[in-house]
C-alpha positions in Angstrom: -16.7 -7.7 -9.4 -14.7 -8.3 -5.9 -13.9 -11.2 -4.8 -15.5 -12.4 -1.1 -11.6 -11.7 0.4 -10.1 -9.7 -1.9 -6.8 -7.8 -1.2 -6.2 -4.4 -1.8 -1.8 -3.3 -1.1 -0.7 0.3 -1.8 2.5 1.5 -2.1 3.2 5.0 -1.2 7.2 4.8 -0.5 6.2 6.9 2.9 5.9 9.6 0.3 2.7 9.9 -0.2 -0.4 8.8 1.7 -1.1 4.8 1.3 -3.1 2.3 3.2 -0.5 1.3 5.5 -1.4 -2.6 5.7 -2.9 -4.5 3.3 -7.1 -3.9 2.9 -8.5 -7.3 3.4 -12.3 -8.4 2.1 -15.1 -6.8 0.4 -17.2 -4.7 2.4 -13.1 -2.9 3.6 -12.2 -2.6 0.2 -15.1 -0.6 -0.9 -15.3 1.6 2.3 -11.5 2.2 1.2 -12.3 2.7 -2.4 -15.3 5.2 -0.8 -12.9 7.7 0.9 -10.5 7.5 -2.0 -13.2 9.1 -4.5 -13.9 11.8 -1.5 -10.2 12.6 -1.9 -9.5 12.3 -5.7 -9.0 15.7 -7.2 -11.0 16.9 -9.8 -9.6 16.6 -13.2 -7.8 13.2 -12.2 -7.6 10.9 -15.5 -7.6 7.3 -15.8 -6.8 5.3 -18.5 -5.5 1.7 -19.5 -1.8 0.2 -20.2 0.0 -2.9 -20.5 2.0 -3.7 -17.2 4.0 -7.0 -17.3 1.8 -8.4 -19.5 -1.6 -7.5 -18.6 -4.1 -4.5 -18.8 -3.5 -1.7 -15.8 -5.1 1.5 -14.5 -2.9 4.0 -15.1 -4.3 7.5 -13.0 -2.7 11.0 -13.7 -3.4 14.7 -13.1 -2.8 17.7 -15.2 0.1 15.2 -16.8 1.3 13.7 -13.7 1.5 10.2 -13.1 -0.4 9.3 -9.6 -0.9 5.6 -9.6 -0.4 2.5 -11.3 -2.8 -0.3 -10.4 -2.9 -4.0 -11.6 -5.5 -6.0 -10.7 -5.3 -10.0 -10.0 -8.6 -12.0 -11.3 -9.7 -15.0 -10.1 -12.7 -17.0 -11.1 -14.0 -14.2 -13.0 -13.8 -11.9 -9.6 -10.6 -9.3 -8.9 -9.1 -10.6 -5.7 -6.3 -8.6 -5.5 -5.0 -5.3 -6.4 -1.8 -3.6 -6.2 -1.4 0.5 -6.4 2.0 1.8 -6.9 1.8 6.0 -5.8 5.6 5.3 -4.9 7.3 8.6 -6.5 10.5 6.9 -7.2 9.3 4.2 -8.7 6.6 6.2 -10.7 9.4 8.2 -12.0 10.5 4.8 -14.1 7.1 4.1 -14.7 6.1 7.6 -16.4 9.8 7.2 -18.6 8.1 4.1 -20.0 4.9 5.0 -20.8 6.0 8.0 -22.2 8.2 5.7 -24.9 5.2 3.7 -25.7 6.6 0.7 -23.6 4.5 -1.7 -21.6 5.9 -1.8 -18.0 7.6 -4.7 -17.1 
């Protein structure tokens, strides 16, 4: 489902903890993705949502909004993906979703 040099970018805000440079290619992006599962607390839900347009991951715990990730798709592979764990901007996001509006 990756693309050969996909691109992972997370944004923390320095708030919380975020790959601090872009994760570029494959084989990084799953050793990433690996020791985010070791980290992900138990009871963490995902579900999906419409973010400017287009189907998202939307990731919270006991009611809290962690993440919202978009993925980019090219040629029937994701090569990119964006993560937004940015508290500020998460704030907005979690005011939306809890109206029923798609993120824009």
């Amino acid at each position: 489902m990756l693309a050969e040099d996909v691109v992972w970018w997370s944004d923390g805000g320095g708030r919380v903890s975020a790959a601090r440079r872009p994760v570029v290619g494959r084989e990084a992006v799953l050793r990433f993705l690996a020791g985010v599962a070791r980290r992900t607390e138990e009871g963490t839900e995902a579900a999906l949502a419409e973010v400017n347009g287009a189907s998202a991951l939307v990731s919270r715990l006991r009611g809290t909004l962690l993440a919202v990730t978009t993925f980019e798709v090219r040629d029937g592979a994701i090569s990119g993906v964006r993560v937004v764990m940015n508290p500020d901007k998460l704030a907005f996001a979690n005011r939306q979703l809890a109206a029923g509006s798609p993120l824009e």
